[in-house]
N, C-alpha and C positions, 0 to 999 in steps of 0.2 A: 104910417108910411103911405107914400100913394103908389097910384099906380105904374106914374112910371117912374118911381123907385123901384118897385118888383117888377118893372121889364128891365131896366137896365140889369138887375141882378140874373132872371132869367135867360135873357138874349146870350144868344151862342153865339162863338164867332166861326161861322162857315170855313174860315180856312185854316182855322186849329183843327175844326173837324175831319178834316180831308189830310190837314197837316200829321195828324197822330194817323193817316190811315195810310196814310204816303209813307210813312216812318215805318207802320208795321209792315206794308208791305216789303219794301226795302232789309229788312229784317227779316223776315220769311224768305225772300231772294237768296240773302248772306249765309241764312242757315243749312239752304236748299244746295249750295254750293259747297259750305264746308259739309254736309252730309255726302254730299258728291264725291270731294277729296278723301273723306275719310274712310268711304267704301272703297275706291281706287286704292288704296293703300293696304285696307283688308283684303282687296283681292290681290293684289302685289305680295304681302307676306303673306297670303293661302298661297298662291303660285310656287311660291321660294320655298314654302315650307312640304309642297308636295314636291317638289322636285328634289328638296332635299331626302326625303323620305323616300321617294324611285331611287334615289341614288344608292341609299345607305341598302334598300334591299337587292339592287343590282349587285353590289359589293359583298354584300354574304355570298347571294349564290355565286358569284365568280368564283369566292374565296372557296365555296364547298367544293365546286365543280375542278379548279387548283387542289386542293387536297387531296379528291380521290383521282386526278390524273398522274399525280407526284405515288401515291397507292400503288398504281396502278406501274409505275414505271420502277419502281423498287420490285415490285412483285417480280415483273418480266426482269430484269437483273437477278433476283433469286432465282428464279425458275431457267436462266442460263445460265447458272455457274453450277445447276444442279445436271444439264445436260448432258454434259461430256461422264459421269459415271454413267448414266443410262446409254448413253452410246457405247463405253467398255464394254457392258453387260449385253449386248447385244451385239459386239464384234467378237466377246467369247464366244456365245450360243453360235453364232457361227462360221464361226474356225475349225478347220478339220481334226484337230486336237481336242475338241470338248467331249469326242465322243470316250475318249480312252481315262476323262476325268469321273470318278466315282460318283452311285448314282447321292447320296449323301453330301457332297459338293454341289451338284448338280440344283436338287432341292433345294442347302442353304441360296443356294444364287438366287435362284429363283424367286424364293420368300420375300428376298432381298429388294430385288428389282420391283417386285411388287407391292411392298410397301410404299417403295417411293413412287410409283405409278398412282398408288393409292391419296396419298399426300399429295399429289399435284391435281389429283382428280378433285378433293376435299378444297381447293383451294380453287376450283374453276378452270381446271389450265386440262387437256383434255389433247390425248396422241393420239395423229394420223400418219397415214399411208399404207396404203395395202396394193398387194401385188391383184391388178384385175381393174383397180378405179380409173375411172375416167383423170384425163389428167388437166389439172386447172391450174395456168400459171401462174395465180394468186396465190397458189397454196403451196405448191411443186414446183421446185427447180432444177430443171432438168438437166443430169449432168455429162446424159451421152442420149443419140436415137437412135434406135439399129432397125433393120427390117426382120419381122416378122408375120411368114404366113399365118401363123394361126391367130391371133391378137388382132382385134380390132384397130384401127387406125389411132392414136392420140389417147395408149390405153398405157397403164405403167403395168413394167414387167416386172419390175426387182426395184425392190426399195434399199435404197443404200443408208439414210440416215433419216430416222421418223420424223416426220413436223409435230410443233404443238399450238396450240390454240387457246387461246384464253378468250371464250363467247366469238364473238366472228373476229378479231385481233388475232392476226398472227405474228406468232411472239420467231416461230423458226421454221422457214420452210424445207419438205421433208423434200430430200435428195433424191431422186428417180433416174432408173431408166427407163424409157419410153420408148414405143413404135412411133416409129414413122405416121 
Protein backbone atom coordinates (compact mmCIF):
# COMPACT_ATOMS: atom_id res chain seq x y z
CA UNK A 1 0.00 0.00 0.00
CA UNK A 2 1.34 3.52 -0.42
CA UNK A 3 1.18 6.21 1.13
CA UNK A 4 -1.51 7.82 -0.21
CA UNK A 5 -3.41 4.91 0.06
CA UNK A 6 -3.09 5.21 4.01
CA UNK A 7 -3.99 8.90 3.80
CA UNK A 8 -6.89 8.56 1.97
CA UNK A 9 -7.90 5.81 4.60
CA UNK A 10 -6.82 8.11 7.42
CA UNK A 11 -8.15 11.55 6.14
CA UNK A 12 -11.29 12.71 8.21
CA UNK A 13 -13.82 14.52 6.76
CA UNK A 14 -14.01 17.91 8.74
CA UNK A 15 -17.67 18.15 8.41
CA UNK A 16 -18.67 14.74 9.63
CA UNK A 17 -16.73 15.79 12.50
CA UNK A 18 -18.51 18.79 13.43
CA UNK A 19 -21.56 16.98 11.60
CA UNK A 20 -21.81 14.23 14.54
CA UNK A 21 -20.91 17.21 17.13
CA UNK A 22 -23.85 19.37 15.67
CA UNK A 23 -25.89 16.11 15.96
CA UNK A 24 -24.80 15.68 19.68
CA UNK A 25 -25.28 18.85 20.46
CA UNK A 26 -28.79 19.16 19.09
CA UNK A 27 -29.45 16.11 21.14
CA UNK A 28 -28.22 17.28 24.37
CA UNK A 29 -30.67 20.60 23.54
CA UNK A 30 -33.71 17.87 22.88
CA UNK A 31 -32.89 16.05 26.05
CA UNK A 32 -32.24 19.25 28.11
CA UNK A 33 -35.82 20.19 27.00
CA UNK A 34 -37.71 17.12 27.46
CA UNK A 35 -35.83 17.04 31.05
CA UNK A 36 -37.47 20.51 31.38
CA UNK A 37 -40.92 19.06 30.45
CA UNK A 38 -40.68 16.45 32.63
CA UNK A 39 -39.69 18.27 35.78
CA UNK A 40 -42.72 20.73 34.85
CA UNK A 41 -44.93 18.00 35.04
CA UNK A 42 -43.24 16.50 38.37
CA UNK A 43 -43.65 19.74 39.78
CA UNK A 44 -47.48 19.94 38.40
CA UNK A 45 -48.28 16.53 40.00
CA UNK A 46 -46.19 17.44 43.39
CA UNK A 47 -48.43 20.57 43.40
CA UNK A 48 -51.72 18.44 42.81
CA UNK A 49 -50.72 16.08 44.87
CA UNK A 50 -50.05 18.46 47.92
CA UNK A 51 -52.84 20.30 47.50
CA UNK A 52 -54.72 17.14 47.41
CA UNK A 53 -53.32 16.13 50.62
CA UNK A 54 -54.04 19.98 52.40
CA UNK A 55 -57.38 19.13 51.22
CA UNK A 56 -57.89 15.71 52.45
CA UNK A 57 -56.52 17.07 55.98
CA UNK A 58 -58.52 20.20 55.96
CA UNK A 59 -61.46 17.86 55.64
CA UNK A 60 -60.83 15.68 58.64
CA UNK A 61 -60.33 18.55 60.90
CA UNK A 62 -63.69 20.18 59.55
CA UNK A 63 -65.11 16.81 59.98
CA UNK A 64 -63.78 16.63 63.74
CA UNK A 65 -64.41 20.03 64.44
CA UNK A 66 -68.40 19.08 62.89
CA UNK A 67 -68.54 16.36 65.20
CA UNK A 68 -67.79 17.83 68.31
CA UNK A 69 -69.95 20.89 67.45
CA UNK A 70 -73.05 18.50 66.64
CA UNK A 71 -71.65 16.90 70.57
CA UNK A 72 -71.83 19.83 71.58
CA UNK A 73 -75.46 20.87 70.53
CA UNK A 74 -77.01 17.48 71.53
CA UNK A 75 -75.34 18.12 74.96
CA UNK A 76 -77.10 21.63 75.35
CA UNK A 77 -80.44 20.01 74.04
CA UNK A 78 -80.03 17.37 77.01
CA UNK A 79 -79.03 19.76 79.51
CA UNK A 80 -82.44 21.81 78.60
CA UNK A 81 -84.80 19.45 78.77
CA UNK A 82 -83.12 18.47 81.91
CA UNK A 83 -83.73 22.34 83.09
CA UNK A 84 -87.23 22.72 83.74
CA UNK A 85 -86.92 19.76 86.77
CA UNK A 86 -84.14 21.81 88.28
CA UNK A 87 -86.27 24.89 87.98
CA UNK A 88 -89.38 22.81 89.90
CA UNK A 89 -86.86 21.94 92.60
CA UNK A 90 -86.10 25.15 93.19
CA UNK A 91 -89.69 26.85 92.90
CA UNK A 92 -90.39 24.24 95.70
CA UNK A 93 -87.50 25.23 98.11
CA UNK A 94 -89.15 28.43 97.60
CA UNK A 95 -92.60 28.40 98.02
CA UNK A 96 -93.96 29.26 101.27
CA UNK A 97 -95.43 25.83 101.66
CA UNK A 98 -92.02 23.95 101.81
CA UNK A 99 -91.56 24.86 105.09
CA UNK A 100 -94.78 22.72 106.47
CA UNK A 101 -93.22 19.67 104.02
CA UNK A 102 -91.33 17.14 106.30
CA UNK A 103 -87.74 17.49 107.08
CA UNK A 104 -87.33 13.61 105.35
CA UNK A 105 -88.98 15.05 102.11
CA UNK A 106 -86.99 17.80 102.35
CA UNK A 107 -83.63 15.85 102.37
CA UNK A 108 -84.93 13.27 99.62
CA UNK A 109 -85.39 16.57 97.31
CA UNK A 110 -82.59 17.79 97.95
CA UNK A 111 -80.32 14.60 97.41
CA UNK A 112 -82.22 14.69 94.38
CA UNK A 113 -81.52 18.12 93.05
CA UNK A 114 -78.14 17.31 93.67
CA UNK A 115 -77.29 14.54 91.91
CA UNK A 116 -78.41 16.09 88.87
CA UNK A 117 -76.48 19.28 89.75
CA UNK A 118 -73.74 16.83 90.06
CA UNK A 119 -74.33 15.09 86.60
CA UNK A 120 -74.38 18.31 84.76
CA UNK A 121 -71.21 19.36 86.66
CA UNK A 122 -69.55 15.82 85.51
CA UNK A 123 -70.59 16.75 82.17
CA UNK A 124 -68.93 20.35 82.00
CA UNK A 125 -72.31 22.31 82.08
CA UNK A 126 -71.86 24.45 85.40
CA UNK A 127 -75.02 26.81 87.43
CA UNK A 128 -75.01 30.47 87.92
CA UNK A 129 -76.48 33.30 89.60
CA UNK A 130 -76.24 34.50 92.79
CA UNK A 131 -78.10 37.29 94.68
CA UNK A 132 -75.05 40.10 95.14
CA UNK A 133 -72.98 39.46 91.37
CA UNK A 134 -72.42 41.99 89.43
CA UNK A 135 -74.83 41.72 86.51
CA UNK A 136 -73.44 40.94 82.89
CA UNK A 137 -75.84 40.97 80.14
CA UNK A 138 -74.20 37.96 78.38
CA UNK A 139 -75.04 35.85 81.21
CA UNK A 140 -78.22 37.71 82.79
CA UNK A 141 -81.46 38.54 81.53
CA UNK A 142 -82.98 40.90 83.22
CA UNK A 143 -86.41 40.49 83.84
CA UNK A 144 -87.43 43.71 86.05
CA UNK A 145 -85.06 46.87 87.70
CA UNK A 146 -86.09 48.27 90.65
CA UNK A 147 -84.35 50.88 92.85
CA UNK A 148 -82.49 50.01 95.69
CA UNK A 149 -80.69 51.96 98.23
CA UNK A 150 -78.57 49.54 99.61
CA UNK A 151 -77.21 47.58 96.31
CA UNK A 152 -74.72 48.75 94.34
CA UNK A 153 -75.82 49.99 90.99
CA UNK A 154 -76.09 47.06 87.96
CA UNK A 155 -75.94 44.52 90.99
CA UNK A 156 -78.60 41.32 90.90
CA UNK A 157 -81.05 41.25 93.78
CA UNK A 158 -83.09 37.98 93.41
CA UNK A 159 -82.41 35.40 91.15
CA UNK A 160 -85.50 34.13 89.53
CA UNK A 161 -84.30 31.34 87.29
CA UNK A 162 -80.35 30.08 87.39
CA UNK A 163 -78.27 30.14 84.12
CA UNK A 164 -75.87 27.37 83.03
CA UNK A 165 -72.80 27.35 81.25
CA UNK A 166 -71.07 24.89 79.56
CA UNK A 167 -66.86 26.36 79.56
CA UNK A 168 -67.79 30.23 78.45
CA UNK A 169 -71.02 28.88 76.16
CA UNK A 170 -74.01 29.87 77.55
CA UNK A 171 -76.46 27.21 77.11
CA UNK A 172 -79.45 29.58 79.42
CA UNK A 173 -79.25 32.65 80.83
CA UNK A 174 -80.17 33.08 84.53
CA UNK A 175 -83.22 35.36 85.07
CA UNK A 176 -82.51 38.52 87.52
CA UNK A 177 -83.74 41.03 89.12
CA UNK A 178 -81.40 44.03 89.18
CA UNK A 179 -80.78 47.56 90.56
CA UNK A 180 -81.02 50.13 88.75
Amino acid sequence: MSDDEHKEDLDFEPEDEFGTAGATQAKIKKLREQLKEAQAKRDEYLAGWQRCKADSINEKRDALQQASRQGERVKDAFVEDILPSLDSFDMAVAHESWEAVSEGWKSGMGRVQNQLLDALQKNGVQRFGKAGEFFDPRRHEAIQEVEDGDAESHTVLKVLRHGYVAGERVIRPAQVIVRK
